[in-house]
C-alpha positions as CSV (number, residue, x, y, z in Angstrom):
1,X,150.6,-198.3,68.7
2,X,147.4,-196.6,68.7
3,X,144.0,-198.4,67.7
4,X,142.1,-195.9,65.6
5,X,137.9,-197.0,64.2
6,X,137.4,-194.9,61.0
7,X,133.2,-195.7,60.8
8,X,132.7,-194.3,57.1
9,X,130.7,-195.8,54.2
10,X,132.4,-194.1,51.5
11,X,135.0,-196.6,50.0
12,X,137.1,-194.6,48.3
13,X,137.4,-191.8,51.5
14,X,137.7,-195.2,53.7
15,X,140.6,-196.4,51.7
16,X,142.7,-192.8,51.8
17,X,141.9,-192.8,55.5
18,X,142.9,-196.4,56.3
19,X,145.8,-195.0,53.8
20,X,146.5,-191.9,56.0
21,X,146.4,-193.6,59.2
22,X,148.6,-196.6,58.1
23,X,151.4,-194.5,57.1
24,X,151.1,-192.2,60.8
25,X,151.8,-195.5,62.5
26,X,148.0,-196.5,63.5
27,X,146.6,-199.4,63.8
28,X,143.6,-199.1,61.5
29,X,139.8,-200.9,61.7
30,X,137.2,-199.9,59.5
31,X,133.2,-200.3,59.5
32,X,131.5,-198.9,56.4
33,X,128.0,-198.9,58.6
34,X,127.0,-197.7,62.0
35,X,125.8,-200.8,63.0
36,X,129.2,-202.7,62.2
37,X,131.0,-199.6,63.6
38,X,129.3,-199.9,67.0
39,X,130.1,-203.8,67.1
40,X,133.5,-202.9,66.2
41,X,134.1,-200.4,69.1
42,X,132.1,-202.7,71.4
43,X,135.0,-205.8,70.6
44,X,138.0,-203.9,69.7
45,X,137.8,-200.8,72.2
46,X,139.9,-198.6,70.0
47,X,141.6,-195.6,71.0
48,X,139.7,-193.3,69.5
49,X,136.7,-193.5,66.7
50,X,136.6,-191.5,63.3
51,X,132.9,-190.8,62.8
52,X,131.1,-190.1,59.2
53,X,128.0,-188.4,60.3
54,X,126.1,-189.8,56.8
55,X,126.3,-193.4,57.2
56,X,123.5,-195.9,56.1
57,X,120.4,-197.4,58.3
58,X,122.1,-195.7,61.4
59,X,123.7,-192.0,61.3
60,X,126.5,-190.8,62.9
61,X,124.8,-189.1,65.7
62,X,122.6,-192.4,66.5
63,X,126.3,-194.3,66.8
64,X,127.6,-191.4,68.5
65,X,125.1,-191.5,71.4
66,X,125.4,-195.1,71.7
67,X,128.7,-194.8,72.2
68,X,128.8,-192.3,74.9
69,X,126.0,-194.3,77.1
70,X,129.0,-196.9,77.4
71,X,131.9,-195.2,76.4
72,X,134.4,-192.3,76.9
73,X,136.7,-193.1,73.8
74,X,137.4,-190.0,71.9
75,X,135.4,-189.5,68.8
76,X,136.3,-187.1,65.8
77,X,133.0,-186.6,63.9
78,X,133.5,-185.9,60.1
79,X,130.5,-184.4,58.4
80,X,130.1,-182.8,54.6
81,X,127.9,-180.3,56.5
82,X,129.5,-177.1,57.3
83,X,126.5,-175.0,58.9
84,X,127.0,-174.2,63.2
85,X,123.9,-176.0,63.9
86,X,126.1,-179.3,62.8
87,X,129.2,-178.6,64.9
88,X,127.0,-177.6,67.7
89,X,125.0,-180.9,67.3
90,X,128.2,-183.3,67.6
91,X,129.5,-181.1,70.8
92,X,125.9,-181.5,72.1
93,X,126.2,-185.0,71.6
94,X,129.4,-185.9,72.7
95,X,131.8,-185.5,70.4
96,X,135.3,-184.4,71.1
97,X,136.3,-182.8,67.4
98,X,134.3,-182.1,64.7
99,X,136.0,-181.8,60.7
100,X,134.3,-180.9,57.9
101,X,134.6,-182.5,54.2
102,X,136.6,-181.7,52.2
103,X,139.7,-181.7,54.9
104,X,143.9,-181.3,54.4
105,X,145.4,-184.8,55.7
106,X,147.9,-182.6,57.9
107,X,145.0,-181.2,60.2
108,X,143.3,-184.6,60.4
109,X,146.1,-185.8,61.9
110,X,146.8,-182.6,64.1
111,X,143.8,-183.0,65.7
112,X,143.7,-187.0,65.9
113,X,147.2,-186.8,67.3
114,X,145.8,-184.0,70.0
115,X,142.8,-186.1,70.6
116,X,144.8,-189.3,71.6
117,X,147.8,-186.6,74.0
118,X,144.8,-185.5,75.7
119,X,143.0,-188.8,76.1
120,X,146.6,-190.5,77.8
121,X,147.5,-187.6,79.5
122,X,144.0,-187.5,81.6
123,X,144.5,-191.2,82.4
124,X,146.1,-190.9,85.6
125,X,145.6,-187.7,86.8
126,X,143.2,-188.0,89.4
127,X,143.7,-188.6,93.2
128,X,142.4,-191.9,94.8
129,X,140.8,-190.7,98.2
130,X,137.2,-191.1,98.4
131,X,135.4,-188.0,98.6
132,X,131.7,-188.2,100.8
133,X,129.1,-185.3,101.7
134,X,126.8,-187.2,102.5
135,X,125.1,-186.5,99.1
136,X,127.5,-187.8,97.0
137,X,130.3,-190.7,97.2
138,X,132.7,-191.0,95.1
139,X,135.3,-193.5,94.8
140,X,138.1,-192.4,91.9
141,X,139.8,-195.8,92.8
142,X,136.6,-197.9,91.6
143,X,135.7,-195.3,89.5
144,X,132.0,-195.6,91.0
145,X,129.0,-192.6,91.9
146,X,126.5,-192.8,94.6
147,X,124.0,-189.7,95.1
148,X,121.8,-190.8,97.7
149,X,123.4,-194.2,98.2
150,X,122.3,-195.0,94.3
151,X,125.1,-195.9,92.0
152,X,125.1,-193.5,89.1
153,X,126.7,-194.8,85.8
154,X,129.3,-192.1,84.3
155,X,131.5,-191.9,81.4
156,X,135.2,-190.8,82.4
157,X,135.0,-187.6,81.4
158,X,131.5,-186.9,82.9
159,X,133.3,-188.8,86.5
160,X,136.0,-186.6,85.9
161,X,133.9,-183.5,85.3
162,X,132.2,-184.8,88.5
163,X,135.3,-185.2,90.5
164,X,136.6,-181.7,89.5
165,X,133.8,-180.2,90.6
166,X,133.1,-181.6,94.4
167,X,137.1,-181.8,95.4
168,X,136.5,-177.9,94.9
169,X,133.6,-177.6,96.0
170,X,132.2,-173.6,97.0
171,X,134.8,-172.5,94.5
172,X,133.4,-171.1,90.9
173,X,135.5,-173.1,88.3
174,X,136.0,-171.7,85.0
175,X,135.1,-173.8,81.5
176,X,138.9,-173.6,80.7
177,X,140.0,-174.9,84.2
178,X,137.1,-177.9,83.9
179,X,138.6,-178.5,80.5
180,X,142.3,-178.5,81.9
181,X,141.4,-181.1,84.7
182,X,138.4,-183.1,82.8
183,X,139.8,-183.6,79.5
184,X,143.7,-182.1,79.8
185,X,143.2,-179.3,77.6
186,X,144.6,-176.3,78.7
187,X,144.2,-174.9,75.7
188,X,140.5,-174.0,76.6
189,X,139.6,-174.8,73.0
190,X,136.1,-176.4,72.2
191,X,134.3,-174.9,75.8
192,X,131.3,-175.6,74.7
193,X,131.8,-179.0,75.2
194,X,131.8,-178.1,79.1
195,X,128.6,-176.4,78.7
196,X,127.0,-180.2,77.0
197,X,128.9,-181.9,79.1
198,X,127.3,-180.4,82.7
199,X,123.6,-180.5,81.4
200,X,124.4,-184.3,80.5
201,X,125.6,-184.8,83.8
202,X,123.0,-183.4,85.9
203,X,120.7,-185.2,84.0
204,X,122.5,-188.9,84.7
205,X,122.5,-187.6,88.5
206,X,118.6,-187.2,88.7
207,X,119.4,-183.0,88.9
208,X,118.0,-181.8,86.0
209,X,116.6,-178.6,87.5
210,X,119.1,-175.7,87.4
211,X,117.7,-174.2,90.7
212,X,117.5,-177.8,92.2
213,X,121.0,-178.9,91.1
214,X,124.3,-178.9,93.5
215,X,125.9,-178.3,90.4
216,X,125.2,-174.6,89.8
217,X,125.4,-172.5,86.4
218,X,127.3,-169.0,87.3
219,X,126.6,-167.2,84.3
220,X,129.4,-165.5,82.9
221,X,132.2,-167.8,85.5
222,X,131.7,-170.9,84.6
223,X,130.4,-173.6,87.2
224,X,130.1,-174.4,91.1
225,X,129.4,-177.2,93.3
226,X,127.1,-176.6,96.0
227,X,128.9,-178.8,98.6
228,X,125.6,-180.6,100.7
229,X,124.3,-179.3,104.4
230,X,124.2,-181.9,107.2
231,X,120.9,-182.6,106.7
232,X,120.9,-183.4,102.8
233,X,122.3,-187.1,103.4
């Protein structure tokens, strides 16, 4: 049975939801603050968080970016905002759907259900040999990151995004084969999130300059890793 967090500080929307879930078959938790809600996901490590963006003394995206400095766990961000800049703020931030108030309980559940697939299915999917260019090791076994013999602290998806990348290294990898291999969505749906996710993870590598970066934009392809020369380790 799956663990879902439903972090919402509306009682009577917390009750249908714990409701809704209930009667899918979830194990429900609720915290009606985001203090209580990152505490919550902190103990309980659900299996995947449903996020109110207006919450009391600390918003949704305050929780949200707490929770992906520690944490890959997929997050559904609900929000009585409909406006782009919203949606594009959650994918910015991290967050792996985005549903806006007022919902049907049918497509909550579509996408909750879709969220969790993915999430399993991405689990094991990686291979175990370490990869080394003298720039980067990485160990998909221990699930660690060295550049430059520093250890670098991912999320899964940003490792995975990582791992993608350097095993093809030279090779220009489109946003829907990063999301088929980084989150198991071969739909390609949502590819901006690739976009957020890259700039996130040059930044945790110390790459932060495009024209500095292995990890190069090719506009209108998608991405490429610039495997390292000899002398770069």
């Amino acid at each position: 049975m799956s663990r879902l967090l439903v972090v919402e500080d509306d009682p009577d929307i917390a009750l249908a939801l714990r409701l809704l879930f209930s009667r899918a078959g979830y194990e429900v938790a609720h915290a009606g603050d985001g203090r209580t809600g990152l505490k919550e996901a902190y103990a309980e490590h659900p299996d995947l968080v449903v996020l109110d963006v207006g919450l009391p003394e600390m918003d949704g995206w305050q929780v949200l970016e707490r929770l992906r400095d520690v944490s890959d766990v997929p997050v559904l961000v609900l929000t009585a905002h409909g406006q782009e800049a919203e949606k594009v703020r959650g994918l910015r931030g991290g967050a792996d759907d985005y549903l806006t108030k007022p919902f049907a309980n049918n497509e909550l559940l579509a996408r909750v259900e879709a969220l969790l697939r993915r999430s399993s299915a991405g689990q094991n999917s990686w291979a175990s040999q370490i990869y080394d260019d003298g720039l980067v090791h990485l160990d998909p076994t221990k699930r660690r990151v060295y550049v430059k013999g520093d250890e670098k602290r991912l999320t899964p998806t940003e490792f995975r995004l990582l791992n993608a990348l350097v095993r093809h290294a030279g090779a220009v990898l489109s946003p829907n084969q990063l999301l088929t291999q980084a989150w198991d969505d071969p739909t390609g749906i949502g590819q901006e999130r690739v976009k957020f996710a890259v700039l996130r993870l040059r930044r945790k590598l110390g790459w932060s300059d495009p024209d500095e970066s292995p990890i190069e934009s090719v506009r209108g392809f998608g991405y490429r890793y610039r495997k390292a020369s000899g002398d770069d380790g």
